[in-house]
C-alpha positions in Angstrom: 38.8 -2.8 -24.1 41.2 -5.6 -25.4 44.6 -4.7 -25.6 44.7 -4.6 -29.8 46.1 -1.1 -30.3 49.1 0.3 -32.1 50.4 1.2 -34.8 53.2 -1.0 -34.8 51.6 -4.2 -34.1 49.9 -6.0 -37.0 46.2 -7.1 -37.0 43.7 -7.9 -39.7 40.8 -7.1 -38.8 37.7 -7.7 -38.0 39.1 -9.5 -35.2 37.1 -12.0 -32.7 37.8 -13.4 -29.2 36.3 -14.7 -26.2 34.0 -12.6 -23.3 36.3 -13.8 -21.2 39.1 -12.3 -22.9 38.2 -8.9 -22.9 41.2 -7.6 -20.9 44.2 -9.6 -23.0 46.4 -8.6 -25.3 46.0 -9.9 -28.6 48.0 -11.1 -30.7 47.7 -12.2 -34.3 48.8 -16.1 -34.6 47.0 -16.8 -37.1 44.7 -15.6 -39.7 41.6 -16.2 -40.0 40.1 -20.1 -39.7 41.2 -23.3 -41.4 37.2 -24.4 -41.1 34.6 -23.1 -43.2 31.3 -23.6 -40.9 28.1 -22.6 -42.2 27.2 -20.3 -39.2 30.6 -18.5 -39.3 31.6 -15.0 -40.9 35.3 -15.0 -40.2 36.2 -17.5 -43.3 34.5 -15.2 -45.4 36.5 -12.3 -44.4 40.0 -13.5 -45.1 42.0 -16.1 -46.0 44.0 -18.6 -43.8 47.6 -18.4 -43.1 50.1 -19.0 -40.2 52.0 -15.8 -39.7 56.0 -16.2 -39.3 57.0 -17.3 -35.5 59.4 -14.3 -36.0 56.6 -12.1 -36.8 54.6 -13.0 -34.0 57.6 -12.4 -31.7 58.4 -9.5 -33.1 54.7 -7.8 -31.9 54.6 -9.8 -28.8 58.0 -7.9 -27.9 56.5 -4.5 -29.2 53.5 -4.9 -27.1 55.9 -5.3 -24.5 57.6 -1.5 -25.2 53.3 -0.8 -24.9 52.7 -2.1 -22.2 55.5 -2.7 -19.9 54.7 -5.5 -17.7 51.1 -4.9 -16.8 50.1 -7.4 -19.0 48.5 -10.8 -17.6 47.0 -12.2 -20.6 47.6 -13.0 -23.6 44.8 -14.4 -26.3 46.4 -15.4 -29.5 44.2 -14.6 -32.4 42.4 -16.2 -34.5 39.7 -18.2 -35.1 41.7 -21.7 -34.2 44.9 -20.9 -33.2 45.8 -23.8 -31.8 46.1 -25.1 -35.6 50.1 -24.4 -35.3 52.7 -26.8 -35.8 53.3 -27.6 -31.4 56.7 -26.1 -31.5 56.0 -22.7 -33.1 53.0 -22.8 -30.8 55.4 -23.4 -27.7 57.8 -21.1 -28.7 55.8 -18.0 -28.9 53.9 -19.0 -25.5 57.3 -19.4 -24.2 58.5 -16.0 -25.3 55.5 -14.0 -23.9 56.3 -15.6 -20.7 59.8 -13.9 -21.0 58.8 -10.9 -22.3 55.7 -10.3 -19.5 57.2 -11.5 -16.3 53.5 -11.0 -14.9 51.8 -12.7 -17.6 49.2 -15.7 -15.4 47.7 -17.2 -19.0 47.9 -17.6 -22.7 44.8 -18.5 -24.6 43.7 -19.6 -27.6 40.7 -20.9 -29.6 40.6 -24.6 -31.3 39.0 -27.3 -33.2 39.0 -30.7 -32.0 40.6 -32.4 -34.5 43.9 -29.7 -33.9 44.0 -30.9 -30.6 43.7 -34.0 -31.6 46.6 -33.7 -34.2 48.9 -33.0 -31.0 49.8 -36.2 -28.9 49.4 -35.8 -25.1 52.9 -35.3 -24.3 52.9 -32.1 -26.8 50.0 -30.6 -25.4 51.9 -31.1 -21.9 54.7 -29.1 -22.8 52.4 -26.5 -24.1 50.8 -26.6 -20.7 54.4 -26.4 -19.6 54.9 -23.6 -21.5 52.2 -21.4 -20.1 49.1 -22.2 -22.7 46.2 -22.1 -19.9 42.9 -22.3 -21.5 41.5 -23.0 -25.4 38.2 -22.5 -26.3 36.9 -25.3 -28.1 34.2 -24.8 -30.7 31.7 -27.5 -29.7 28.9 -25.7 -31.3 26.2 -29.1 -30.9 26.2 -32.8 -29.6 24.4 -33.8 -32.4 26.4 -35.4 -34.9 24.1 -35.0 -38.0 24.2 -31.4 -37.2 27.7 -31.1 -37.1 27.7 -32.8 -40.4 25.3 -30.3 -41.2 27.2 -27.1 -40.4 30.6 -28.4 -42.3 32.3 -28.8 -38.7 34.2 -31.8 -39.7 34.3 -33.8 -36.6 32.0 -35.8 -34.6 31.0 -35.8 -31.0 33.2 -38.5 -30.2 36.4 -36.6 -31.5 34.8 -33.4 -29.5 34.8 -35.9 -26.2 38.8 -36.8 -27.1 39.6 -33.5 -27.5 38.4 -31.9 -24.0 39.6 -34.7 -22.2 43.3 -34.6 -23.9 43.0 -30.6 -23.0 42.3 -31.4 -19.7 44.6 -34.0 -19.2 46.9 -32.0 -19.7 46.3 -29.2 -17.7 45.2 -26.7 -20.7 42.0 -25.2 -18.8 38.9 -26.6 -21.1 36.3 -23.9 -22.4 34.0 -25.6 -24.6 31.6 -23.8 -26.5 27.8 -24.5 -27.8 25.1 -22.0 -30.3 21.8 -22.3 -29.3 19.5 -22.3 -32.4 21.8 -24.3 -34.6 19.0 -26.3 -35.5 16.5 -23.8 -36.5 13.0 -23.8 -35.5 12.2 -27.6 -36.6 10.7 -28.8 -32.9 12.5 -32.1 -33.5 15.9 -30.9 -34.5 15.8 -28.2 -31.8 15.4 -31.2 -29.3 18.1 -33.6 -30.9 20.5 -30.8 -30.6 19.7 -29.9 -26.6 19.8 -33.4 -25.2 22.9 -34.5 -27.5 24.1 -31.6 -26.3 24.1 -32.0 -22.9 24.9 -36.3 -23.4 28.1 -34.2 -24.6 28.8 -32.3 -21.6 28.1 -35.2 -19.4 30.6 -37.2 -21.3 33.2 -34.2 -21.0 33.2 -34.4 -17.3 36.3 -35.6 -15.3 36.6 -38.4 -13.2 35.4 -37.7 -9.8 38.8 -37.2 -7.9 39.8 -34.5 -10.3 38.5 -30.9 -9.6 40.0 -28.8 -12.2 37.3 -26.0 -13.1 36.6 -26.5 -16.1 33.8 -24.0 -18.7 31.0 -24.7 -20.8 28.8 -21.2 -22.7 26.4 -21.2 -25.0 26.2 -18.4 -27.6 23.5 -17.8 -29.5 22.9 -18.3 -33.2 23.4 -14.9 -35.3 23.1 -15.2 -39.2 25.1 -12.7 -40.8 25.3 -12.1 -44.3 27.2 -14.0 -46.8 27.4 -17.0 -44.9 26.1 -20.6 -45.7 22.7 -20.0 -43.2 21.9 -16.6 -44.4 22.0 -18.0 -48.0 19.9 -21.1 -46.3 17.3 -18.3 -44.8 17.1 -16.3 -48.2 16.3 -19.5 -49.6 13.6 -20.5 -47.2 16.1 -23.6 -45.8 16.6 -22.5 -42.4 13.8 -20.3 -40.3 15.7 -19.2 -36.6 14.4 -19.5 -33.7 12.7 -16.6 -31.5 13.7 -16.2 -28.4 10.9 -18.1 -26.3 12.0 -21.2 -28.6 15.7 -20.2 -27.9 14.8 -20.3 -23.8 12.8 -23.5 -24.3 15.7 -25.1 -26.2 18.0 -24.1 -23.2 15.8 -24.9 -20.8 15.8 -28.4 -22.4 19.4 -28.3 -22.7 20.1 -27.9 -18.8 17.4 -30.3 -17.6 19.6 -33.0 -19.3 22.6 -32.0 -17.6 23.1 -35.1 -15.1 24.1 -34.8 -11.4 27.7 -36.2 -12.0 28.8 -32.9 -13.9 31.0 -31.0 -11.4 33.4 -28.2 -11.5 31.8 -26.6 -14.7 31.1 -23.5 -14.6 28.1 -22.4 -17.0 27.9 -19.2 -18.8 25.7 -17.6 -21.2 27.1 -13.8 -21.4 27.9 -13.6 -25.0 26.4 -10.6 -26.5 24.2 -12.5 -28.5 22.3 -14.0 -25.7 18.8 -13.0 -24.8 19.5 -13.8 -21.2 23.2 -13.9 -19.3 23.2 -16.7 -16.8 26.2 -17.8 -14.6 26.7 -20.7 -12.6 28.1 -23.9 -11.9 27.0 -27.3 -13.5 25.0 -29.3 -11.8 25.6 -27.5 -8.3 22.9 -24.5 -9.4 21.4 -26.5 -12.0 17.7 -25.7 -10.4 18.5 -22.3 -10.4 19.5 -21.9 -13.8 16.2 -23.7 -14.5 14.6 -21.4 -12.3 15.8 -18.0 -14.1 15.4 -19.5 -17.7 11.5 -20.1 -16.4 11.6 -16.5 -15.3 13.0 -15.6 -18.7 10.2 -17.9 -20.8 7.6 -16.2 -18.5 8.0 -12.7 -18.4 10.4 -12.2 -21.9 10.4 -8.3 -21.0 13.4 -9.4 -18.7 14.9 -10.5 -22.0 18.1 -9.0 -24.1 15.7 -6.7 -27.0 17.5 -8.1 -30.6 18.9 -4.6 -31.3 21.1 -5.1 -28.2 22.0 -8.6 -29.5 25.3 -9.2 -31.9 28.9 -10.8 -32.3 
């Protein structure tokens, strides 16, 4: 389990963060999101705010009476974290580091357009600071789509944004939803190939082999938001899982040979089939297993098993 216990620590829950994160402490930053995407249950659940850098501290340092110094990683909660004004931001990477002489990396999710707020020699210092990775919502390629689910930037902006992150030295994790589209053939495809033209773009020059993460996660609609009010209102129809696999399938055979150092994931719990590898090193692999997925589906994740 994450490190979220105690009574002394303040949380408000539900509370989301990566697979990859499943070991780290959390820590409440923020709450909830600034955004308010159609696909997305946690702006429904509670309303933004920044907590006090005080605060913050003050649970980082009770963790700390927790934990000792066990503690490696750090995820700071929630849904775009990296939203904070760059010196509060700073300052409480910073005071983890002091707190948990062990600590290796800090984490966080973020938009685009809050990384794009920072100029490059703030996101150094965070860098500087410890801040290893952020997740960054990519969620499609597809600009009309993004329009479509209230994300509020554009593929360009999602372009800047990894390549300031990794610039940097902040470890890039971008992530994309299979089904976004719904099962409209034509949208399905728009969203797969401008999809992967965005992961090509994302890549790093040549000379620069910092690993570097792309997952997909796949659409879940849960009630109250924007697309379950779409589905009630026979707006959006999601995909099944063999048009799911074909959209992915489509998605990775547009993946060019220049990607490098990426390594490719699709382990979220909503996924009908986890897949691990590294763009475009294994891309006939991945193409292999997805066919192996598409042709005998009883190797696939059964939807009760599937969720958030």
């Amino acid at each position: 389990m994450s490190r979220s216990a105690g009574p002394d620590i303040f949380y408000r829950q539900p509370v989301f963060r990566p697979p990859s994160e499943a070991y780290s402490l959390l820590i409440q930053a923020t709450i909830g999101c600034t955004y308010r995407c159609s696909f997305c249950v946690s702006n429904l659940l509670k309303e933004f705010s920044i907590r006090p850098v005080e605060d913050i501290k003050r649970d980082i340092k009770t963790a700390r009476g927790y934990y000792g110094a066990r503690v490696n990683r750090i995820f700071f909660l929630d849904g775009n974290a990296m939203v904070m004004p760059a010196d509060q931001l700073e300052e409480i990477t910073r005071y983890a580091y002091d707190q948990f002489p062990n600590l290796e990396r800090v984490g966080v999710y973020a938009h685009a357009e809050d990384v794009l707020e920072k100029t490059p020699e703030q996101l150094a210092s965070l860098a500087d600071a410890g801040l290893g990775i952020a997740y960054l919502g990519i969620e499609t390629g597809d600009d009309a789509l993004l329009k479509t689910i209230g994300k509020r930037t554009t593929s360009d902006r999602i372009v800047q944004a990894g390549h300031a992150l990794i610039e940097a030295g902040i470890t890039l994790s971008g992530t994309l939803i299979l089904g976004l589209a719904g099962n409209d053939p034509e949208k399905s495809q728009q969203h797969a190939i401008a999809s992967a033209k965005l992961v090509n773009a994302l890549t790093p020059p040549a000379d620069d082999h910092q690993t570097w993460y792309i997952s997909t996660l796949t659409l879940m609609i849960p009630p109250g938001t924007v697309i379950h009010k779409q589905v009630q209102q026979g707006r959006f129809k999601a995909m099944n899982a063999d048009e799911i696999m074909h959209e992915l399938q489509m998605f990775i055979e547009h993946i060019t040979e220049e990607v490098h150092d990426c390594v490719f994931r699709s382990n979220h719990a909503s996924n009908y089939l986890p897949i691990k590898g590294v763009l475009a090193d294994d891309k006939q692999q991945i193409l292999n297993l997805i066919s192996r997925g598409i042709s005998s589906p009883d190797i696939l994740r059964p939807e009760s098993w599937r969720g958030l």
